[in-house]
Biopython code that builds the backbone (N, CA, C, O; Angstrom):
import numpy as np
from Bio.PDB.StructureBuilder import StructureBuilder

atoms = [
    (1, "UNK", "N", (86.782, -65.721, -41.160)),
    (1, "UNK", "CA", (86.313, -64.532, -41.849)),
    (1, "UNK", "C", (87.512, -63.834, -42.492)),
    (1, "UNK", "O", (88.365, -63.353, -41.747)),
    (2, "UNK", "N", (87.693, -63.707, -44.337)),
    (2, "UNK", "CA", (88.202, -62.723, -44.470)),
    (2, "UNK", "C", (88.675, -61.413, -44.311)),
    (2, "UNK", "O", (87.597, -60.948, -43.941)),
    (3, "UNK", "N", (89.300, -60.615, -44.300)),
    (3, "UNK", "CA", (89.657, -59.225, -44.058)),
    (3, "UNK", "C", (89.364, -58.559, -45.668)),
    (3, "UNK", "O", (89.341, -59.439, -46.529)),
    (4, "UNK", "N", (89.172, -57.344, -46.111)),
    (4, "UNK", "CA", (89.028, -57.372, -47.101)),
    (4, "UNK", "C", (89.799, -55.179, -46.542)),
    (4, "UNK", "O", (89.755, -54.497, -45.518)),
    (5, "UNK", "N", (90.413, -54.964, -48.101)),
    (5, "UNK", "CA", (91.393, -53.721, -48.002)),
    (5, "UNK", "C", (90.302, -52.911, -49.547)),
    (5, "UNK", "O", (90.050, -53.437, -50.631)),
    (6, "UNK", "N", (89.893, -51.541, -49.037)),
    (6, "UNK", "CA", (89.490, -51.075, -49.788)),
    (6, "UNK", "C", (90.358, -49.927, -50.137)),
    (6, "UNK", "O", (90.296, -49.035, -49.290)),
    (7, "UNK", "N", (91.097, -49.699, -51.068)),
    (7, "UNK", "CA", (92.409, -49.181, -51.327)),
    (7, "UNK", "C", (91.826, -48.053, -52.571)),
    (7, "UNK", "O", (91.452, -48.351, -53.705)),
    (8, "UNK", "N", (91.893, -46.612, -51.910)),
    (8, "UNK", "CA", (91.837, -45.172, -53.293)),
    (8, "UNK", "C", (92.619, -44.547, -54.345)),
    (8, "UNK", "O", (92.313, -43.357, -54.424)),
    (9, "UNK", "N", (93.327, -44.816, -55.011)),
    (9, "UNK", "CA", (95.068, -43.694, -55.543)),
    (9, "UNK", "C", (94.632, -42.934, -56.413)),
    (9, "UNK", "O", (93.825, -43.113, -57.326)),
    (10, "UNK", "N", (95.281, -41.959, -56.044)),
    (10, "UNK", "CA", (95.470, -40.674, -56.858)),
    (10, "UNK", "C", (96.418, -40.973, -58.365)),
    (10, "UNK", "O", (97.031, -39.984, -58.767)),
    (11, "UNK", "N", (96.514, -41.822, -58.911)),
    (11, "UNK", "CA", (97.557, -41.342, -60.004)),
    (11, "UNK", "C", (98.117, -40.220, -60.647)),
    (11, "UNK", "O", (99.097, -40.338, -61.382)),
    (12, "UNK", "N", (97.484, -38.975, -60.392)),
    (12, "UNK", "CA", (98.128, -38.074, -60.684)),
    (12, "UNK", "C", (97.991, -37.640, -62.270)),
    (12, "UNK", "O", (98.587, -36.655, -62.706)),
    (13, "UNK", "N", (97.056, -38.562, -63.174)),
    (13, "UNK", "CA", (97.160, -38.611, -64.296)),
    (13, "UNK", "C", (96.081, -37.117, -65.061)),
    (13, "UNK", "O", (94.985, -36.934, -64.530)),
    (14, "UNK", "N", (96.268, -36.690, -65.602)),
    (14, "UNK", "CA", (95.675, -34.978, -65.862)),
    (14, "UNK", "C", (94.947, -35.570, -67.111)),
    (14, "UNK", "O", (95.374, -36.393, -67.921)),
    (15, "UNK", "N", (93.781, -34.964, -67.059)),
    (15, "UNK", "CA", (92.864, -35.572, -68.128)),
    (15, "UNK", "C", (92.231, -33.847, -69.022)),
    (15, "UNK", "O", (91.531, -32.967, -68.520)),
    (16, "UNK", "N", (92.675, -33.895, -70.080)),
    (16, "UNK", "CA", (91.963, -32.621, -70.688)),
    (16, "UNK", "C", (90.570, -32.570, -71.660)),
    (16, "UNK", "O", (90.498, -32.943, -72.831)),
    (17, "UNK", "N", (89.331, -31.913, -70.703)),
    (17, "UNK", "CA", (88.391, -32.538, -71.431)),
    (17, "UNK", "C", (88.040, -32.064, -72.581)),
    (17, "UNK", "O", (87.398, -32.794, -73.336)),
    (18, "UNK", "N", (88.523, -30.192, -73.131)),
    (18, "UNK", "CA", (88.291, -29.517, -73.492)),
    (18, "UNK", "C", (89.343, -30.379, -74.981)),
    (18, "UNK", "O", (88.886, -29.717, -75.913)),
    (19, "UNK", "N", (89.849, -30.865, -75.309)),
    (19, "UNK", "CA", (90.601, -31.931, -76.356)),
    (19, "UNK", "C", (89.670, -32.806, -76.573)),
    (19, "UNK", "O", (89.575, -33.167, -77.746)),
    (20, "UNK", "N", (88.909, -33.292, -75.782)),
    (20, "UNK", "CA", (88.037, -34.774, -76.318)),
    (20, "UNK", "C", (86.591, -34.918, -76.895)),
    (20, "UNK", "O", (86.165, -33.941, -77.511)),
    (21, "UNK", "N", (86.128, -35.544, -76.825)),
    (21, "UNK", "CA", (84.723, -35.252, -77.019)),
    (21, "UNK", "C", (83.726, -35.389, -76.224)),
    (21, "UNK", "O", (82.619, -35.879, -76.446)),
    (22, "UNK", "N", (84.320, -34.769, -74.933)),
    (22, "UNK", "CA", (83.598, -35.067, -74.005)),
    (22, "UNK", "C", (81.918, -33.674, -74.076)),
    (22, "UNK", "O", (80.768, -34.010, -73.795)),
    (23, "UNK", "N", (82.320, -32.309, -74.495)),
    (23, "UNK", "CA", (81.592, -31.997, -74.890)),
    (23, "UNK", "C", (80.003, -32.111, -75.732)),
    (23, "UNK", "O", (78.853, -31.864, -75.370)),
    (24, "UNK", "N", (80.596, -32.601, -76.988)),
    (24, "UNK", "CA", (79.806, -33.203, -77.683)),
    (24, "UNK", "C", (79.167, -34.366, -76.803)),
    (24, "UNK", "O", (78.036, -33.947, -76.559)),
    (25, "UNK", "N", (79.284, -35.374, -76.317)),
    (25, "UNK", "CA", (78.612, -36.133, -75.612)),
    (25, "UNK", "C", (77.638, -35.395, -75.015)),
    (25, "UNK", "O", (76.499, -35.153, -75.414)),
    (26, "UNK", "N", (78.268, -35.019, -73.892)),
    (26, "UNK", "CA", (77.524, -34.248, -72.792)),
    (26, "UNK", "C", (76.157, -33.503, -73.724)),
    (26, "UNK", "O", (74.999, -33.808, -73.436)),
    (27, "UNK", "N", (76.418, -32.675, -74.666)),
    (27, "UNK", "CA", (74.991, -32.213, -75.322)),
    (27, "UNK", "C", (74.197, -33.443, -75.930)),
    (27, "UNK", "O", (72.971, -33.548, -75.907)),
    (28, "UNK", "N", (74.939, -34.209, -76.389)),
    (28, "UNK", "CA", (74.339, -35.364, -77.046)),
    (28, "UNK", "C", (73.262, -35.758, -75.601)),
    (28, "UNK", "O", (72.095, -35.970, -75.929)),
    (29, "UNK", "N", (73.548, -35.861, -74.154)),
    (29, "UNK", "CA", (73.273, -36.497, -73.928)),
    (29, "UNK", "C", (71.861, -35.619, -73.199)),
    (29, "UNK", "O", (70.754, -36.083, -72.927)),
    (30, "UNK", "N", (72.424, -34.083, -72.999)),
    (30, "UNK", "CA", (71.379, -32.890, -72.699)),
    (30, "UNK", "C", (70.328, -33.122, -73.519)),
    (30, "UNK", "O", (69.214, -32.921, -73.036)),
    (31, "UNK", "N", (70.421, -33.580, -74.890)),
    (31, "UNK", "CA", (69.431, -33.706, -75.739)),
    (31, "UNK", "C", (68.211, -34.712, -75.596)),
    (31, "UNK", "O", (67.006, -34.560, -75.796)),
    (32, "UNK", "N", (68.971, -35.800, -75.174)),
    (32, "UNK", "CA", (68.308, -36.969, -74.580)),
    (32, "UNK", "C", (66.941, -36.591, -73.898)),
    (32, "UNK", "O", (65.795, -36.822, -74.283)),
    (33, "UNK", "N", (67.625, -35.614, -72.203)),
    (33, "UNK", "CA", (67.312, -35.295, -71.111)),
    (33, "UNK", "C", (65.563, -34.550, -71.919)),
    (33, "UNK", "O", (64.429, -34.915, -71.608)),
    (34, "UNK", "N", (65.910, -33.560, -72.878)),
    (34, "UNK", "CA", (65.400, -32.655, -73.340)),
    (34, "UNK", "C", (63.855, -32.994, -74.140)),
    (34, "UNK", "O", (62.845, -32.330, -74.372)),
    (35, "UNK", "N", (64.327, -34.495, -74.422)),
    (35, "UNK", "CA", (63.143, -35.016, -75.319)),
    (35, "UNK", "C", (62.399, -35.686, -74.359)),
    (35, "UNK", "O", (61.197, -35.892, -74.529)),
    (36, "UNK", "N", (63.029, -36.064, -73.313)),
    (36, "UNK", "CA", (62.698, -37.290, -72.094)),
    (36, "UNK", "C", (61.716, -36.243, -71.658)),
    (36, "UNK", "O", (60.607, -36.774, -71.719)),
    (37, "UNK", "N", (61.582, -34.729, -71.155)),
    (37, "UNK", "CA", (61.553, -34.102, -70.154)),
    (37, "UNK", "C", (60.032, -33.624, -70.897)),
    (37, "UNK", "O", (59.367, -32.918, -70.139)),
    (38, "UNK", "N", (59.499, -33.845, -72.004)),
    (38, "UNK", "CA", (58.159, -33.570, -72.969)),
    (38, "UNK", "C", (57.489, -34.530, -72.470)),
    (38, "UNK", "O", (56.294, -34.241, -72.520)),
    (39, "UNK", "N", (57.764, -36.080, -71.761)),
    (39, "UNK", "CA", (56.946, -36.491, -71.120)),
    (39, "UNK", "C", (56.825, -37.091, -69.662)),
    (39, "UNK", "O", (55.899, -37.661, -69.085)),
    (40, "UNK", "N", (58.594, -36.617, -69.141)),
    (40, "UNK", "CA", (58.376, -36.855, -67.661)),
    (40, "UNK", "C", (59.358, -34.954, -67.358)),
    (40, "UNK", "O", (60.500, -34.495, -67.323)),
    (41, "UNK", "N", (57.822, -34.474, -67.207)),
    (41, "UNK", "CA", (58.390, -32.857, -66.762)),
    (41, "UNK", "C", (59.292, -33.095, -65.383)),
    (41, "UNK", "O", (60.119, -32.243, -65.059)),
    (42, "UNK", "N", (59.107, -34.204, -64.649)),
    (42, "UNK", "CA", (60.271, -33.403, -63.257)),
    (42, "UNK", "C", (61.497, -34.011, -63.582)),
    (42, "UNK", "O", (62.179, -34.518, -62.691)),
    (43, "UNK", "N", (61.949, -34.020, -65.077)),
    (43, "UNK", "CA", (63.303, -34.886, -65.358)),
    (43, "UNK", "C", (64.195, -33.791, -65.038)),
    (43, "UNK", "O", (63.401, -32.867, -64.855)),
    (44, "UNK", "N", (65.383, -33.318, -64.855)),
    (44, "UNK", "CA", (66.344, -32.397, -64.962)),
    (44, "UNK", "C", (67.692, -32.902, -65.324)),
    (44, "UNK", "O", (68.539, -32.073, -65.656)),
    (45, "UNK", "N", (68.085, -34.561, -65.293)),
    (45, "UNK", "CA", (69.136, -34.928, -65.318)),
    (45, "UNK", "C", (68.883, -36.342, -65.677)),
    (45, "UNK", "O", (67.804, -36.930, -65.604)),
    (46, "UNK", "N", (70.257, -36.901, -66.158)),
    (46, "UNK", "CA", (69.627, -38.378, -66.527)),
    (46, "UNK", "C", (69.934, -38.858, -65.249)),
    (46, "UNK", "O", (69.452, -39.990, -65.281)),
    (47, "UNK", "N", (70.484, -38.690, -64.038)),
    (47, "UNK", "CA", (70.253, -39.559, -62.598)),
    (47, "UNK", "C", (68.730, -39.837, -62.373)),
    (47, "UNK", "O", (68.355, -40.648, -61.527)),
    (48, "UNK", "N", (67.720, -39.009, -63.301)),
    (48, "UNK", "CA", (66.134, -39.118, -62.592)),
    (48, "UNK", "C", (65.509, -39.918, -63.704)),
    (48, "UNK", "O", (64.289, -40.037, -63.815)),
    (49, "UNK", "N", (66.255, -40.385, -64.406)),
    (49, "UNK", "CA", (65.879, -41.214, -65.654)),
    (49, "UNK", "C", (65.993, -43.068, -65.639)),
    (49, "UNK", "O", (67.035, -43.708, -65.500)),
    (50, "UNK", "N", (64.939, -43.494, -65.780)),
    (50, "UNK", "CA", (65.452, -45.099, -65.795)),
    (50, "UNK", "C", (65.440, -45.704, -67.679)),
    (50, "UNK", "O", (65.182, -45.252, -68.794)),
    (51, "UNK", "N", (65.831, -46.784, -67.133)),
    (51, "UNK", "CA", (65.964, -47.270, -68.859)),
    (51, "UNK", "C", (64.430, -47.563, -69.143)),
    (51, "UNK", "O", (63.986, -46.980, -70.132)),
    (52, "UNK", "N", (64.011, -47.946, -68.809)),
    (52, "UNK", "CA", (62.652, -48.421, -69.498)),
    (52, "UNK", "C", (62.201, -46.706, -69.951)),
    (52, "UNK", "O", (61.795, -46.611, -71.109)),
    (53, "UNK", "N", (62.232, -45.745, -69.358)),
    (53, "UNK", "CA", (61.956, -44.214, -70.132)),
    (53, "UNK", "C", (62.571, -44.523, -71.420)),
    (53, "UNK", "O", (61.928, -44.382, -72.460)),
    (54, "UNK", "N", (64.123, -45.054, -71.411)),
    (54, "UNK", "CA", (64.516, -44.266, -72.489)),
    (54, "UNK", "C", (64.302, -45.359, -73.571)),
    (54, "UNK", "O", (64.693, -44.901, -74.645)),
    (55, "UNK", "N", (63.731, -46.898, -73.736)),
    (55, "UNK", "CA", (63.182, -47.695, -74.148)),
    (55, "UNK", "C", (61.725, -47.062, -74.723)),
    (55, "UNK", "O", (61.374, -46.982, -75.900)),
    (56, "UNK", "N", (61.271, -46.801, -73.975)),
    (56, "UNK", "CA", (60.030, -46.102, -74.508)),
    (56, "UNK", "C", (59.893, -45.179, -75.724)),
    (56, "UNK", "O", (59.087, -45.050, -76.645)),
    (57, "UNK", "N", (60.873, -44.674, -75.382)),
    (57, "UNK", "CA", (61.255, -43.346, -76.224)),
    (57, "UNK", "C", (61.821, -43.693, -77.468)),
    (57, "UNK", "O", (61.459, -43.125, -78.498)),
    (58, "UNK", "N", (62.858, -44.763, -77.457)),
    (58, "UNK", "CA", (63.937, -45.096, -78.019)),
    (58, "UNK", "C", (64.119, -44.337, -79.795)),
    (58, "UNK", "O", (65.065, -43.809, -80.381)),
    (59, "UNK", "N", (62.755, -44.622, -80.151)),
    (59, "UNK", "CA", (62.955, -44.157, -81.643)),
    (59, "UNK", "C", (62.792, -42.882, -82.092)),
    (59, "UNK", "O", (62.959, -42.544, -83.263)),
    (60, "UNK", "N", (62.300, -41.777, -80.717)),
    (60, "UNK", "CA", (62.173, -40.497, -81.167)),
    (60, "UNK", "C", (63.910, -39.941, -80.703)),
    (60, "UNK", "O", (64.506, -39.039, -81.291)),
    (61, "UNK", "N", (64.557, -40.879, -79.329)),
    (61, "UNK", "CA", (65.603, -40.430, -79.201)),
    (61, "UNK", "C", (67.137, -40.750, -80.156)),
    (61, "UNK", "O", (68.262, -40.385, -79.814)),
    (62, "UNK", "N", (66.858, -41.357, -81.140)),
    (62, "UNK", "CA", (67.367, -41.866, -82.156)),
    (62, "UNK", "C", (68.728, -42.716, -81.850)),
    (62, "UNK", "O", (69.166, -42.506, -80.719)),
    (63, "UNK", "N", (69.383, -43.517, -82.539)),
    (63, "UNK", "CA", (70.559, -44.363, -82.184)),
    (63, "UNK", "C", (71.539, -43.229, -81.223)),
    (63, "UNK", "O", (71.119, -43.215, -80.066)),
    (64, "UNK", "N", (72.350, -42.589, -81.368)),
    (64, "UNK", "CA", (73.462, -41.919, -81.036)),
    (64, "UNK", "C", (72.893, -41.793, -79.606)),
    (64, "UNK", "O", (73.175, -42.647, -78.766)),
    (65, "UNK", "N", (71.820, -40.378, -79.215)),
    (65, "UNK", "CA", (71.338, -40.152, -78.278)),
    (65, "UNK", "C", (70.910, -41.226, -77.134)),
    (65, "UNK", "O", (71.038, -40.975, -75.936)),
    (66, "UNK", "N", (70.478, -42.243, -77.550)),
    (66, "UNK", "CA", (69.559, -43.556, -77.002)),
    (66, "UNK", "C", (70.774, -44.321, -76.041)),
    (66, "UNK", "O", (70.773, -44.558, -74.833)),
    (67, "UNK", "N", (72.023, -44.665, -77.322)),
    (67, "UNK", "CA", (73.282, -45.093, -76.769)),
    (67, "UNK", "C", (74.340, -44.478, -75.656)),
    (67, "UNK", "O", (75.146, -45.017, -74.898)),
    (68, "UNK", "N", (74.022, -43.300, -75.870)),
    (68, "UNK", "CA", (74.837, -42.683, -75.206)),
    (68, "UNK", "C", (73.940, -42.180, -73.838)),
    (68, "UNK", "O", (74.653, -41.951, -72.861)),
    (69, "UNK", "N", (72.912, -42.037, -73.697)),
    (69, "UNK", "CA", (72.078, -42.043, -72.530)),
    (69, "UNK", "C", (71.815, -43.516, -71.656)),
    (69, "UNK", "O", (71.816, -43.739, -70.445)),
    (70, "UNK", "N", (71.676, -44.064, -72.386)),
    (70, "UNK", "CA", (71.508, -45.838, -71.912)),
    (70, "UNK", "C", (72.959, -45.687, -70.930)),
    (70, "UNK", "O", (72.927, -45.772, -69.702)),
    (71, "UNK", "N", (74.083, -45.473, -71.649)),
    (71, "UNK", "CA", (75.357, -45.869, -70.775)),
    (71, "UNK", "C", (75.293, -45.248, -69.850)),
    (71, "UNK", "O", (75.597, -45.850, -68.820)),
    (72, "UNK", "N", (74.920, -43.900, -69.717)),
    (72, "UNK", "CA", (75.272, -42.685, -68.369)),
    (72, "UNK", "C", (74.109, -43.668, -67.346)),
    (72, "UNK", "O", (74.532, -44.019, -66.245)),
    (73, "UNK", "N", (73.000, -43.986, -67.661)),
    (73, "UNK", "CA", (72.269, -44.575, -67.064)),
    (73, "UNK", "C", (72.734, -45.732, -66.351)),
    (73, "UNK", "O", (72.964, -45.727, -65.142)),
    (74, "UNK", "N", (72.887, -46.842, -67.200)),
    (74, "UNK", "CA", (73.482, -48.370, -66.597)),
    (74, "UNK", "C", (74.632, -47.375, -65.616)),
    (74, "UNK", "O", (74.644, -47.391, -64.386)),
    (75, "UNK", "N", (75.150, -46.906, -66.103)),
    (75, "UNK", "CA", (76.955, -46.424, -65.183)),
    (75, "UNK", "C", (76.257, -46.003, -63.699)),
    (75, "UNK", "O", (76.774, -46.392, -62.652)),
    (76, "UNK", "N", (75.223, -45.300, -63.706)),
    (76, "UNK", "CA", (75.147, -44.422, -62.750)),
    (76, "UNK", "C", (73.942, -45.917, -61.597)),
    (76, "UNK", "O", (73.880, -45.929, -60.367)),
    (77, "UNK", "N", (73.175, -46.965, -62.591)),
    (77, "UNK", "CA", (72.761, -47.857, -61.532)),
    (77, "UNK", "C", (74.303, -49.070, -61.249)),
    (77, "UNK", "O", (74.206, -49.912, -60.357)),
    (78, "UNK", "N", (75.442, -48.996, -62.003)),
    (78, "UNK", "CA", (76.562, -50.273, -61.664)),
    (78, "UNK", "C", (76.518, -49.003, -60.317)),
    (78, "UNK", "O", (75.732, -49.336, -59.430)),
    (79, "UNK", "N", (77.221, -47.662, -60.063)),
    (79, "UNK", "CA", (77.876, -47.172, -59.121)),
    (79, "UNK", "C", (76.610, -47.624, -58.168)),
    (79, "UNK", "O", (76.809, -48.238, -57.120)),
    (80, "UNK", "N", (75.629, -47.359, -58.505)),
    (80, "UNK", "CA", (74.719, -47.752, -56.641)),
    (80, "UNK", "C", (74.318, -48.711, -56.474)),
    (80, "UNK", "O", (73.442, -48.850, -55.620)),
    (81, "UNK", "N", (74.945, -50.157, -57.474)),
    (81, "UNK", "CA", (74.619, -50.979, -56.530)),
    (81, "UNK", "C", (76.093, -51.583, -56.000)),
    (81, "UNK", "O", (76.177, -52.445, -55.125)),
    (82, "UNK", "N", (77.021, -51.090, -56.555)),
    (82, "UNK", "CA", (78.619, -50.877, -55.917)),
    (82, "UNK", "C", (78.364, -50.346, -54.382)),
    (82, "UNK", "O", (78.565, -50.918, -53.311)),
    (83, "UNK", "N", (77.877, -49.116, -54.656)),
    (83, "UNK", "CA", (77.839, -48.741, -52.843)),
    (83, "UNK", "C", (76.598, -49.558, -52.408)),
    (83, "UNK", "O", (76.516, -49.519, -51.180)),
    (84, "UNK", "N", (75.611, -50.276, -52.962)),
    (84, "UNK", "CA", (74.955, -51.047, -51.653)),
    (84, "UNK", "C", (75.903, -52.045, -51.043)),
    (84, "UNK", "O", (75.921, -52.312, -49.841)),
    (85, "UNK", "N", (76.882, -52.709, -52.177)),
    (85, "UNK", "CA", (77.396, -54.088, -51.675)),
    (85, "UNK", "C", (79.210, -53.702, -50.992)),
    (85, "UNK", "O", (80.017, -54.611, -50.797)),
    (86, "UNK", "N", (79.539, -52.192, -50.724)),
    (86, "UNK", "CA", (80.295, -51.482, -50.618)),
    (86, "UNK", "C", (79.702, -51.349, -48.854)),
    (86, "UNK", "O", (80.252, -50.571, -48.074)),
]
sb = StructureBuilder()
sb.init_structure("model")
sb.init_model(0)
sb.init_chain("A")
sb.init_seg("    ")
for serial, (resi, resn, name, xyz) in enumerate(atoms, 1):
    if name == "N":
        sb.init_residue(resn, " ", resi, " ")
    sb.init_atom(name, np.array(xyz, "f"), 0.0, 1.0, " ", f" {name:<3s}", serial, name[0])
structure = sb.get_structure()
């Protein structure tokens, strides 16, 4: 049986979000939430969102919005199935 080392670091590296476009995303992606939420009312966040919603939707949520919600989505099912196999 292997041993296996699950290793955390701090790099120390300072990230400024208020420079990037992290803003703009983030509404880009509120917007998403916003159109989603006209037909699943207990949405509040895209964690309560699956892709096939935003498939459904896809053409009222238009390219930009669609893309940029799809990713927060996939990102947020890679992290849990990281911690199942974690």
């Amino acid at each position: 049986m292997s041993e296996h080392v699950l290793v955390l670091v701090n790099t120390g590296v300072k990230h400024s979000l208020a420079g990037s476009e992290y803003n703009l995303r983030r509404k880009t992606c509120e917007k998403g939430v916003s159109i989603l939420r006209k037909y699943y009312p207990n949405i509040t966040h895209l964690r309560d969102v699956t892709l096939g919603m935003l498939d459904e939707h896809k053409e009222e949520l238009g390219e930009t919005v669609y893309k940029r919600c799809s990713y927060v989505v996939e990102e947020n099912q890679r992290v849990d199935l990281a911690c199942k196999y974690l």
